[in-house]
GUPA-276733 format. One record per residue: residue in three letters; x, y, z of N, C-alpha, C, O in turn. Coordinates in nm, 2 decimals, m for minus. Each point is the difference from the previous one (the first is absolute). Layout:
<nodes>
<node ala, <X, Y, Z>, <X, Y, Z>, <X, Y, Z>, <X, Y, Z>>
...
</nodes>
This chain:
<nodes>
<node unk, <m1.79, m0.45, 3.72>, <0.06, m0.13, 0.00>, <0.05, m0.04, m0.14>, <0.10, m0.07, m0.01>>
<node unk, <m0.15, 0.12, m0.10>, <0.01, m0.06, m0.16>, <0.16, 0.06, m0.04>, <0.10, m0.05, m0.06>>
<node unk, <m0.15, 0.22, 0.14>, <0.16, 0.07, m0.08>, <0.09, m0.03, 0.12>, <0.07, 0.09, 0.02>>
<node unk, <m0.05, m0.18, 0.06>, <0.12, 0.01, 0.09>, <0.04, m0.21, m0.09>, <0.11, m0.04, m0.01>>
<node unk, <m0.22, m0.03, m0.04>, <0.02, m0.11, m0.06>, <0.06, 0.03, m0.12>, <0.07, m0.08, m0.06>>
<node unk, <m0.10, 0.19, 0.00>, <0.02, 0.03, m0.16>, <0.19, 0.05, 0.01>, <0.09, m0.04, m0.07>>
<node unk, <m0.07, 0.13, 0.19>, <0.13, 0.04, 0.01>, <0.07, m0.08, 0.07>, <0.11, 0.03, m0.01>>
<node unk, <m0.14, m0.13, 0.06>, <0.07, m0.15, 0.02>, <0.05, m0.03, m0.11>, <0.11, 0.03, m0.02>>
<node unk, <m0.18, m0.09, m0.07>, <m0.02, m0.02, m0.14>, <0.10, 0.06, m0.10>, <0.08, m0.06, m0.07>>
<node unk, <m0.10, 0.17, 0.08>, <0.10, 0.09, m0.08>, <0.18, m0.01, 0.03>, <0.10, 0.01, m0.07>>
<node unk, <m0.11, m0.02, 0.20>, <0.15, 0.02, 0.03>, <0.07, m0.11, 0.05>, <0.12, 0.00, 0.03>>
<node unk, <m0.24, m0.15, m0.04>, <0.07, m0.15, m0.01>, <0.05, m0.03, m0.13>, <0.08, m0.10, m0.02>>
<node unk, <m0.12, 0.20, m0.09>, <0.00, m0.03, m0.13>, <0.02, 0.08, m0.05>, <m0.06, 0.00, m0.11>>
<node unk, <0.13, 0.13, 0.15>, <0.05, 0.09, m0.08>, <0.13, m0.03, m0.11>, <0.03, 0.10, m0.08>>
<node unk, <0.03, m0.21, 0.07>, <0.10, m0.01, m0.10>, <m0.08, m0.06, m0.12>, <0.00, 0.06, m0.11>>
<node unk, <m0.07, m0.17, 0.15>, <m0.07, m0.03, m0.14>, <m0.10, 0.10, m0.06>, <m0.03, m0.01, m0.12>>
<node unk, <m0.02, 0.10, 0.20>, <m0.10, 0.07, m0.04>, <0.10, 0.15, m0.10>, <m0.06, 0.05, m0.09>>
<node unk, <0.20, 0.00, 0.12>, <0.08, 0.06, m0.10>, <0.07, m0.08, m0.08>, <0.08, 0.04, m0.08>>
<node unk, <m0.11, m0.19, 0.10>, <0.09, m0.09, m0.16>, <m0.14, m0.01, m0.06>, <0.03, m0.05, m0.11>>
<node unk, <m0.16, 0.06, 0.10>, <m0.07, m0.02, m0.03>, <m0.04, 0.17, m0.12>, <m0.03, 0.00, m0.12>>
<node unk, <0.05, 0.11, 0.19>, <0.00, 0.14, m0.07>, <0.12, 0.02, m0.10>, <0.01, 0.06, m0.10>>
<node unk, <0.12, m0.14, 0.20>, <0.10, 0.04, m0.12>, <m0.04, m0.06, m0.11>, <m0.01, 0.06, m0.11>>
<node unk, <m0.02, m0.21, 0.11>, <m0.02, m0.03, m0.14>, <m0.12, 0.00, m0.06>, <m0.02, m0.07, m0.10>>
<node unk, <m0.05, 0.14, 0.14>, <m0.12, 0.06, m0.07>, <0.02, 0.15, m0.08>, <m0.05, 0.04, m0.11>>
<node unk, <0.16, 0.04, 0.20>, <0.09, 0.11, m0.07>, <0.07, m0.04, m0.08>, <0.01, 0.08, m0.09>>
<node unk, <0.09, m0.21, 0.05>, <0.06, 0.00, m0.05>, <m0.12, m0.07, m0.15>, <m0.02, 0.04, m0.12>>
<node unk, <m0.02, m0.12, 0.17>, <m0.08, m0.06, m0.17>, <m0.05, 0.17, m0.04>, <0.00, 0.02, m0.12>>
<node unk, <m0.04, 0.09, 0.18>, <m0.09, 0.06, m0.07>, <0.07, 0.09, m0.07>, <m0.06, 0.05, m0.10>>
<node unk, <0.20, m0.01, 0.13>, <0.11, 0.03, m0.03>, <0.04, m0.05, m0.13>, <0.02, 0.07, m0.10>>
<node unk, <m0.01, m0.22, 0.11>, <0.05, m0.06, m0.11>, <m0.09, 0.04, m0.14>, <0.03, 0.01, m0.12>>
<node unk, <m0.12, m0.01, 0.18>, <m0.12, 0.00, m0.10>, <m0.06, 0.08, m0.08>, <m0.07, m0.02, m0.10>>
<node unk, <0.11, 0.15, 0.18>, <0.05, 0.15, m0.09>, <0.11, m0.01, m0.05>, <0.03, 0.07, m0.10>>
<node unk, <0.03, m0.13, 0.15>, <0.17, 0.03, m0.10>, <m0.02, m0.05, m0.14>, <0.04, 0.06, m0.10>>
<node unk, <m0.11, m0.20, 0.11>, <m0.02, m0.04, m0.09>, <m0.07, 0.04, m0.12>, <0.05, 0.01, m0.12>>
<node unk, <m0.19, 0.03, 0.16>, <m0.11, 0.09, m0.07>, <0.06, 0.08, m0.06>, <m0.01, 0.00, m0.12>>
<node unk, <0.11, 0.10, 0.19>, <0.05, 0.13, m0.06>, <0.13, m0.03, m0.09>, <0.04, 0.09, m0.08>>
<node unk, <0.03, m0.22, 0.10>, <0.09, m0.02, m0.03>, <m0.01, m0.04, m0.22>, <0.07, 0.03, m0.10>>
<node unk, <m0.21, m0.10, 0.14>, <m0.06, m0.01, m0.16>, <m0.04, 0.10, m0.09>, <0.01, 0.00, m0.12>>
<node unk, <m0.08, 0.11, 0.23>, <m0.05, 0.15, m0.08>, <0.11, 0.07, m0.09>, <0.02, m0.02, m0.12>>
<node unk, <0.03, 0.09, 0.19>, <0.09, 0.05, m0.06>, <0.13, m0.02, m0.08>, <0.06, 0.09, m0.06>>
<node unk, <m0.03, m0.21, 0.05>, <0.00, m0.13, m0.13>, <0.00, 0.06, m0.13>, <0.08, 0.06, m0.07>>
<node unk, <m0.22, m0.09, 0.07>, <m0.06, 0.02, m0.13>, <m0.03, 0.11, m0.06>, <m0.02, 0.00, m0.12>>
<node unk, <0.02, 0.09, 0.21>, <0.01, 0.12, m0.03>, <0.10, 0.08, m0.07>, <m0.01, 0.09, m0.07>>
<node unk, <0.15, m0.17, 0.14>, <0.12, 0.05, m0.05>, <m0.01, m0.06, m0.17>, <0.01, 0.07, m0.10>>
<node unk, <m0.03, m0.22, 0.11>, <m0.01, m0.04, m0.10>, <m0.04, 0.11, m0.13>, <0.06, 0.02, m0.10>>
<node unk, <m0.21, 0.03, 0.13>, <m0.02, 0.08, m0.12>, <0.01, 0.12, 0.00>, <m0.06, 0.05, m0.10>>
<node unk, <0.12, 0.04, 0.18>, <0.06, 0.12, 0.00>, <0.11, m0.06, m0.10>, <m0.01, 0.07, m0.10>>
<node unk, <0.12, m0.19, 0.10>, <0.11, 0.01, m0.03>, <m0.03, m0.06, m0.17>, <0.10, 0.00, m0.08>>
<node unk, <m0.23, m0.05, 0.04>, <m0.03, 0.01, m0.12>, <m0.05, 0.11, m0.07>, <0.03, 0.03, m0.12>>
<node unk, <m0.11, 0.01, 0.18>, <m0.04, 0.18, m0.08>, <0.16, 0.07, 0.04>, <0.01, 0.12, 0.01>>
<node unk, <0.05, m0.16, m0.01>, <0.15, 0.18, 0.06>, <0.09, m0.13, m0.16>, <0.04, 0.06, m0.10>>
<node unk, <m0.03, m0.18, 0.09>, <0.05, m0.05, m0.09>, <m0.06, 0.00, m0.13>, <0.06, m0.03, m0.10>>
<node unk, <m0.21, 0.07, 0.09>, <m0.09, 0.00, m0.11>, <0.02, 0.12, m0.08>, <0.01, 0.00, m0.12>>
<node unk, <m0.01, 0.14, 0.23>, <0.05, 0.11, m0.04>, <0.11, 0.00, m0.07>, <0.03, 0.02, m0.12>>
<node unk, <0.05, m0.05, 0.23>, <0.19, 0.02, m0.09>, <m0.03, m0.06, m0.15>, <m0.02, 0.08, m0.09>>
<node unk, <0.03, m0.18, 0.08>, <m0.03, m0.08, m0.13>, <m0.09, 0.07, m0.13>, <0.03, m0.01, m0.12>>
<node unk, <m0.14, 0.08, 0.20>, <m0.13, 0.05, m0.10>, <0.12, 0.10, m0.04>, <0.03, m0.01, m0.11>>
<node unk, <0.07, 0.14, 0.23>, <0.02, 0.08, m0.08>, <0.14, 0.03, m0.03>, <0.06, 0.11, 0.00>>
<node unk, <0.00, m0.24, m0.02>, <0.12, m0.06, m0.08>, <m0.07, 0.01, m0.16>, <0.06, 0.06, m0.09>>
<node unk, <m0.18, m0.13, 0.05>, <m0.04, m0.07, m0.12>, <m0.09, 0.11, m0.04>, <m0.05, m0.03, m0.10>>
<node unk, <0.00, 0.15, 0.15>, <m0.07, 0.12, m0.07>, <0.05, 0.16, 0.03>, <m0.05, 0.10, m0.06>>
</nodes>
């Protein structure tokens, strides 16, 4: 009786139940983009100061 009430359930409300997953895919989505979006940032940042530290050091020795 529970799984013939639960599959009632499911398929009176299957639209809200995939707007509910999409945007739980989409926040978790955003939220890596973001994370990763800061990492590698900074990284570039000081690769691109040691590759300009060099040139410079071996301009001046």
């Amino acid at each position: 009786m529970d799984k013939i009430r639960v599959s009632k359930l499911i398929q009176n409300n299957i639209h809200f139940i995939g707007l509910v997953v999409l945007v739980v895919i989409a926040f978790l989505s955003t939220t890596y983009y973001s994370s990763y979006k800061k990492n590698p940032s900074s990284g570039s940042k000081k690769n691109l100061r040691q590759y300009l530290f060099k040139k410079n050091y071996n301009i001046f020795v």
